[in-house]
N, C-alpha and C positions, 0 to 999 in steps of 0.2 A: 352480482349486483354492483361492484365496485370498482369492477373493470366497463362495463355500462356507464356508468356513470362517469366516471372517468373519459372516458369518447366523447359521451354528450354534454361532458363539459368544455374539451375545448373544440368539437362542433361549434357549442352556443357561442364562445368566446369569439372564433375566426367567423361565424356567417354574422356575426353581429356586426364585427369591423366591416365584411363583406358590404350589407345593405349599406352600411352609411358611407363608401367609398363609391357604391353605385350610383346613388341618391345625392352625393354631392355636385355634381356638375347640374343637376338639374332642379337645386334648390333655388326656391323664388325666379325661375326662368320661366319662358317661352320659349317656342321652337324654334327659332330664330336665334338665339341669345345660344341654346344647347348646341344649335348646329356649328355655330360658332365658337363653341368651346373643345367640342371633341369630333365635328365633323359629319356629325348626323345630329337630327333634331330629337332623338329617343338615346335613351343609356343601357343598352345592352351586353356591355361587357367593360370591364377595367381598360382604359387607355390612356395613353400621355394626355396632358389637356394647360390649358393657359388660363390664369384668374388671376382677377385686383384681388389686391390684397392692402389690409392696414387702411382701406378707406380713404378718407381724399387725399393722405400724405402716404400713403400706400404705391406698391408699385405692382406690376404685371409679372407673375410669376411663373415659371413652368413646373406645374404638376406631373410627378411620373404615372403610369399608370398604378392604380391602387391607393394612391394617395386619399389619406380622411382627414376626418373634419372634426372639429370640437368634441362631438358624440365620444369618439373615439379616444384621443387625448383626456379628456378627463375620467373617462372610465379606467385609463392606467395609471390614473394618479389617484385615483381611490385606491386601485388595488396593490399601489406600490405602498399608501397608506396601512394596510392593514397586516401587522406584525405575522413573524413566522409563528406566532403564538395564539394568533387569534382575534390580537384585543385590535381593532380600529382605530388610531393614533388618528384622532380627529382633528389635535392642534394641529398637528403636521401639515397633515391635508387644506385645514383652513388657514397657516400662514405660513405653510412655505409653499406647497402645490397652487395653490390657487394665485395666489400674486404671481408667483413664477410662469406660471401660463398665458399670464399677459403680456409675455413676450414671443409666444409663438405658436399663439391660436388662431384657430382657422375655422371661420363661417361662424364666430359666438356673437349669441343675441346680447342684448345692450343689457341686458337686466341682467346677465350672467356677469358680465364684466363689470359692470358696475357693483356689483356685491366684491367680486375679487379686488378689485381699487379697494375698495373701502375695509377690506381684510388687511391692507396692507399696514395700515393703522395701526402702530403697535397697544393704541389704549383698544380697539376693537378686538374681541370675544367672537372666537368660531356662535355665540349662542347670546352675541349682543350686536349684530350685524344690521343696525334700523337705521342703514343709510337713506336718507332721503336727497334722490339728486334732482330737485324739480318734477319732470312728469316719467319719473321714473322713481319709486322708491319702495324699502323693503317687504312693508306690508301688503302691498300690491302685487306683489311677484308668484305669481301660479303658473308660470310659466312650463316647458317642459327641460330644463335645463338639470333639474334634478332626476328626473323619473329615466333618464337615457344614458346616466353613469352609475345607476346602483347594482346593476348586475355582479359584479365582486363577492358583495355581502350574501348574496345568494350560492355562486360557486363554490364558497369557502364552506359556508353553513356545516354545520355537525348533525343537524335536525331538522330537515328538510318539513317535516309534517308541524312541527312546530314554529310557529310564527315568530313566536317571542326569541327564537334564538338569533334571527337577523332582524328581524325590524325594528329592532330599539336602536340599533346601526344606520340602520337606513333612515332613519327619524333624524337623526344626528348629523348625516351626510346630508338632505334636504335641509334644513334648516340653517348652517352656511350658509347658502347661496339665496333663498325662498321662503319668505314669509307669510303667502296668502296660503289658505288651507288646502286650495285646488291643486299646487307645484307640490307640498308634501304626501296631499293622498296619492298623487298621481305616480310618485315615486312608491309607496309601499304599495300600490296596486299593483304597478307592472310587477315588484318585487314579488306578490304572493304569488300570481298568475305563474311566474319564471319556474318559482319552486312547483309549484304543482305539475309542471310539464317536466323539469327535472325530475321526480318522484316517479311517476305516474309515465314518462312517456308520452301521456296524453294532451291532445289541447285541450281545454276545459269546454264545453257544449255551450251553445249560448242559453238554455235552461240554466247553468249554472252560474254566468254571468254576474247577476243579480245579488249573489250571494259576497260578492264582493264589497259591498256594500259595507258588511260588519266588519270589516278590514279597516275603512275609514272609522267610521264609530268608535274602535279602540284606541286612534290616540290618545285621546286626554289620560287616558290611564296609562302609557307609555313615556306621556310626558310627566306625570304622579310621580313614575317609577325612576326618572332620572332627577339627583340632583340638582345638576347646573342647571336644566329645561323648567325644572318646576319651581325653582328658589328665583333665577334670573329671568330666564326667557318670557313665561308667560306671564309676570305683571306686566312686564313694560309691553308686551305683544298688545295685550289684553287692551292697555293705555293706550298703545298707539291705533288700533282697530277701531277702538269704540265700541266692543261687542266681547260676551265670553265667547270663551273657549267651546263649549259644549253645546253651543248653538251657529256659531259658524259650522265646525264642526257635522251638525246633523244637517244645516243648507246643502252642505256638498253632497252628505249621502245623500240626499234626495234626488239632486242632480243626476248623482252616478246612474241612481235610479231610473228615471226618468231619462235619461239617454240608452240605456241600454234596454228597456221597454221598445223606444222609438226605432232603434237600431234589430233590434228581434221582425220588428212588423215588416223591416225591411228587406228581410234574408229571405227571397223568391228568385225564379227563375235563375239566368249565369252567374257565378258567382263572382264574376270581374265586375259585371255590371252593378251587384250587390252591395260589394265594397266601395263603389263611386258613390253608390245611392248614399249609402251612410257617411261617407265623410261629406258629401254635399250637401246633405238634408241637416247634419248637426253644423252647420257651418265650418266644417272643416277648409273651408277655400276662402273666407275672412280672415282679415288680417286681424280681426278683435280674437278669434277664436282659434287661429289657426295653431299657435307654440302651444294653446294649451296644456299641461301636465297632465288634466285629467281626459281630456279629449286623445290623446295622443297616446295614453293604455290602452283607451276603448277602441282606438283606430289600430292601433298593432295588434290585438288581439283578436281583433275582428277579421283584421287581414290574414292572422295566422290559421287562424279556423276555416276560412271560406276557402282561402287559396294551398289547404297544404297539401291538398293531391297533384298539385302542379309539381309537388320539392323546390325545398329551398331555393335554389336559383331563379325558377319560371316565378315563383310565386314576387321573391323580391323586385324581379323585371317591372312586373305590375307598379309595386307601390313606389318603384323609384321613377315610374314614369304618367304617374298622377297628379299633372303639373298643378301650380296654386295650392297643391295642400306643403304641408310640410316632408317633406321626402325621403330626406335622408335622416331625420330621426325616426319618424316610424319605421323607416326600414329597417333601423337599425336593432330597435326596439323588438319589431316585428324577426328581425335575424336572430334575436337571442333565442326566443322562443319557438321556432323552427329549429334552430339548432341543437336542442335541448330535443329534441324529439326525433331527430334522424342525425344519428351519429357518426357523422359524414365531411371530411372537409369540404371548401368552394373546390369546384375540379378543374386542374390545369391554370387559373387565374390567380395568383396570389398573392392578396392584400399587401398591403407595405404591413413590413417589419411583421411578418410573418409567424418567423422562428421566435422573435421576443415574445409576442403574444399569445404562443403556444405554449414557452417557458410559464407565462405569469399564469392561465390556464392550469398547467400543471401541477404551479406550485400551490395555487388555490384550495385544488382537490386534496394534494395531500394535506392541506391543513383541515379540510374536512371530514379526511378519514383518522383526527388526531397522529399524525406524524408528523406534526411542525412542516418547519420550512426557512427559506432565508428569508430575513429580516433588513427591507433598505433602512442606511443608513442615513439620517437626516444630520441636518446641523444642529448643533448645542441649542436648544430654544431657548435660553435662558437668557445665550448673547445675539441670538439671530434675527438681525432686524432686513426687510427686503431693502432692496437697491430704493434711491428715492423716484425713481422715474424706471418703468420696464425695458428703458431703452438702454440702460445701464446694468440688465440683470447678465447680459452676455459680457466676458471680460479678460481680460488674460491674469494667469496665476503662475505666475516663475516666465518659463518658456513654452505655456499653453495656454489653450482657450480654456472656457469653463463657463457653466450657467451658475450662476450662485444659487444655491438649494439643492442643485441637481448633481454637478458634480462635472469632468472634465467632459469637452465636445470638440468634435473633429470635423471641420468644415469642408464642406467640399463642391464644384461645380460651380458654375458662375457666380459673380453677384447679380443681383436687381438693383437695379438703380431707383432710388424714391424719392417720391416729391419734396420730402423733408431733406432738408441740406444736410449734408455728411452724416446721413445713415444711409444704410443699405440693405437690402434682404438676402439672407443665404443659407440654402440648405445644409444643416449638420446632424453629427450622426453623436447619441451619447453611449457613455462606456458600457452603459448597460443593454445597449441595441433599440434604444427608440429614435428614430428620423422626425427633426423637426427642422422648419424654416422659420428662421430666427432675424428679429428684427433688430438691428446694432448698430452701434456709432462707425464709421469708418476707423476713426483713433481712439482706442479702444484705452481702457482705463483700468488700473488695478485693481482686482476683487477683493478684497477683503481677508484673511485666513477664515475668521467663523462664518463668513459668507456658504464656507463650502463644508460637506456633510467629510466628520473628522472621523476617517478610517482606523485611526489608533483607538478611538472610545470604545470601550468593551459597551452594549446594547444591555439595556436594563432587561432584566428579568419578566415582571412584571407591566401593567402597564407603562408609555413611554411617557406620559403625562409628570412622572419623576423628572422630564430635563428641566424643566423649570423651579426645581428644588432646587441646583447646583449653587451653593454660597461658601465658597470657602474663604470670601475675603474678609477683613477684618473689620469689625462694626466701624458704622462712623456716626460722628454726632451730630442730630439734626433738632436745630429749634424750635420749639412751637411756633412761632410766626412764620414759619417761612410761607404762608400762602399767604402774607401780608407784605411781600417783595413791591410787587406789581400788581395795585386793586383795581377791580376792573376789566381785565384784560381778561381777552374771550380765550378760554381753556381747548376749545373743539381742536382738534386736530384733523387735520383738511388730508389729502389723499400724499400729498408730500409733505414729511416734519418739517416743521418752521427752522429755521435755521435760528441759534440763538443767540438772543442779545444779553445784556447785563442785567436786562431787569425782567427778564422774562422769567416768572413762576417755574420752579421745578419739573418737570415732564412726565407724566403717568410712571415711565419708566424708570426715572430715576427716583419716585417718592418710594416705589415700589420693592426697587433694590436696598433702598436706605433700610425698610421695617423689616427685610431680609437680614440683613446684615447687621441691626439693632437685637439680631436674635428674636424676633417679635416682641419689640415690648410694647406693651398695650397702651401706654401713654402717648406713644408718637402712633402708631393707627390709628387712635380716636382722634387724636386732632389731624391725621390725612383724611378721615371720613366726614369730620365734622368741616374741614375747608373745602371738599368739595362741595358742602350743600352749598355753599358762595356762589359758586359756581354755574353759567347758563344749563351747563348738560352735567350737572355733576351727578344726576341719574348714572348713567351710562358710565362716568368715568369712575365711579363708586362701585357699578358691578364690574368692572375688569380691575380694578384693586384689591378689590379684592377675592377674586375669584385666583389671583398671583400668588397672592399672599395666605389663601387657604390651603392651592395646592401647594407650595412651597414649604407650608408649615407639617401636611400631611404626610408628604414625603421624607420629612427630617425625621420624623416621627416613626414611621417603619422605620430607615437605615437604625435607628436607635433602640 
């Protein structure tokens, strides 16, 4: 069973990157647009190809053949996130992977990158993320942006039949990025769906469909179960919806319902035509409906059931050339799940960055048959603040390049020249074997030392959430007034730190450091708590204070 498993894990891993490297050149195209990217108007097989990139300051790129898309990238930054031990290092992931990707992401929707912006916030909380940027904001976000990177938490899994052992991960992982209930069920759906097909072998019947359903209905008791989720997250969720928990919540099951009903009546006749019917009929070719999270399990699932006597390849052909919907997620979505059932790589074609992807596959499984694994190493969270702008996250460190969070990169092949004066686009390679094209200043600028993940620190034991305990300097003294410097002045911290002036209030960061370093004494946190209420968003800045200063306090507490 273990050597099974083992195959149809990194199957699921490589046809996964597979669909979404299919599926990219013919994401939001027409025939015309495709023809002109790789030379025919359909995507039938992995080939070199050309795309803007970065948008209107963006420049024209050359993709190798195999080349993926967002889907892909953050799916290995979850999985780089979760320790040789097990535990999902969710800080990590929310502030150092996610800001860091905004230098060299490819095909993300707005709603994904605006959540990673607004991560980069040292007062922003993986689990207090209620950016609001205009007609884009956190509660609103059901996108499928989560549901296309949680495969990880499943490959690793210890208990494939049990739910509870990865989806309070996958809960975790969604909500980052996704605040509407539709982007995190549509994340633990595909997530149960994956395991049952890893388990089982099998794709699920669309009789059994339905039963997915109780999948959604268990968050609130997942969110019950989690500290941070249920002390932080869901008041201010709750505030900012206008609505509980436990009845958004059941809207959606219904939905799920009630699409997979719609989507059953459909299954006659061909089965290509099948799968058109259903993504057309649920508005899958709308732009309102199209990212959906939760549409976008029912659409890869759908497509994995109807089309799997094709095998994985024919099968992906289909969904990555079903223009107007979204493509190269559900393929890729659709690829996990295919590949979890025939334990087989793509044949002859293969993905960029291949052998890394097979390594992190790998190392997944043995963490799921309990035999650990290697453990990336991040930077010191405690000091690790992102670059103030992503175009500063690439940089030189002595006599190399380096992405800060990630670690050294070795560029290579042309530049691209971009609209934005003295940057450039160029593809590099990092130490650990992921290929990324990276967007950078021509004169490039000093990284930081704690900018970069410090290969001397022995790796915690235990959870990593201890980095942010690290206080060995010596207390200093701070006054009760000091949020009486500067009255008035707006506290919010925007997507770059204000630069500071003389009269500028202390900084999330550094009130934070101070109750550190004061040894926690309870006189100076109640008056940093009682001067945020002053404050317009001292909500917000009050739960990442102390969410600092709880785990920092708990972490003393073991070592002791």
């Amino acid at each position: 069973m273990s050597d099974s498993r083992k195959l149809r894990t990194i199957s699921s891993c490589l046809w996964a990157a597979y669909g979404d490297a299919l599926g990219f050149p013919t994401e939001l195209a027409n025939p015309s647009l495709i023809a002109q990217r790789i030379g025919e108007p359909t995507s039938r097989q992995l080939v070199p190809w050309k795309r803007m990139v970065g948008g209107r300051f963006g420049a024209l790129a050359k993709l190798d053949a195999g080349s993926y898309s967002d889907d892909t990238q953050l799916r290995l930054a979850v999985s780089r996130a979760i320790r040789g031990d097990g535990v999902f290092d969710v800080e990590a992931f929310a502030k150092v992977e996610l800001p860091i990707w905004l230098t060299y992401s490819l095909g993300a929707g707005r709603g994904s990158k605006a959540a990673a912006s607004s991560l980069a916030n040292r007062g922003t909380n993986w689990f207090s993320n209620f950016f609001n940027n205009g007609d884009i904001t956190y509660v609103t976000g059901g996108g499928n942006g989560a549901a296309m990177r949680v495969q990880p938490h499943v490959w690793c899994a210890g208990e494939l039949a049990n739910e509870k052992s990865f989806l309070p991960d996958v809960v975790r992982n969604a909500v980052c990025t996704h605040g509407h209930v539709r982007g995190i069920a549509g994340a633990m759906i595909h997530a149960s769906t994956l395991a049952y097909v890893l388990r089982t072998g099998v794709i699920p019947e669309p009789s059994d469909w339905m039963d997915f359903a109780q999948v959604v209905q268990g968050l609130p008791e997942i969110i019950a179960g989690d500290p941070d989720l249920n002390t932080f997250w869901r008041p201010t969720w709750e505030k900012y919806s206008g609505s509980s928990l436990e009845s958004i919540v059941l809207d959606v099951a219904d939905e799920w319902a009630h699409s997979v009903g719609f989507a059953i009546s459909l299954i006659e006749g061909g089965r290509e035509d099948a799968y058109r019917s259903i993504v057309q009929s649920l508005d899958g070719f709308s732009d309102a409906q199209r990212g959906s999270g939760l549409k976008a399990s029912l659409f890869s699932l759908a497509a994995a059931w109807l089309l799997k006597d094709l095998g994985p390849q024919k099968a992906l052909e289909v969904v990555a050339n079903l223009l107007h919907s979204d493509t190269d997620t559900i393929a890729t979505m659709a690829g996990a799940l295919l590949g979890a059932r025939f334990d087989q790589a793509p044949p002859n074609e293969r993905v960029q960055d291949h052998d890394y992807l097979e390594r992190e596959a790998m190392r997944l499984f043995s963490i799921s048959q309990g035999q650990g694994g290697v453990s990336f190493t991040y930077p010191d969270l405690l000091y690790w603040q992102p670059p103030r702008t992503s175009l500063d996250s690439v940089g030189r460190f002595g006599e190399s390049l380096a992405i800060a969070g990630l670690g050294a990169l070795e560029n290579f092949g042309e530049e691209f020249t971009s609209n934005q004066k003295g940057t450039v686009w160029q593809w590099g390679r990092l130490s650990f074997g992921q290929t990324v094209l990276c967007k950078r200043r021509v004169l490039l600028k000093e990284l930081p030392p704690h900018s970069l993940p410090d290969r001397r620190r022995p790796l915690p034991q235990t959870s990593p959430k201890n980095a942010l305990a690290r206080s060995h300097m010596p207390p200093q003294v701070a006054t009760p007034d000091m949020f009486n410097q500067a009255p008035g002045r707006d506290f919010t911290e925007k997507n770059e730190p204000a630069r500071k002036k003389s009269v500028d209030l202390p900084s999330l960061d550094e009130l934070s450091d101070l109750a550190i370093r004061a040894q926690f004494d309870p006189a100076l946190i109640g008056t940093h708590l009682l001067g945020f209420a002053e404050q317009p968003n001292g909500l917000e800045l009050a739960m990442g204070y102390a969410a600092i200063v709880v785990k920092a306090r708990r972490a003393r507490l073991k070592r002791s």
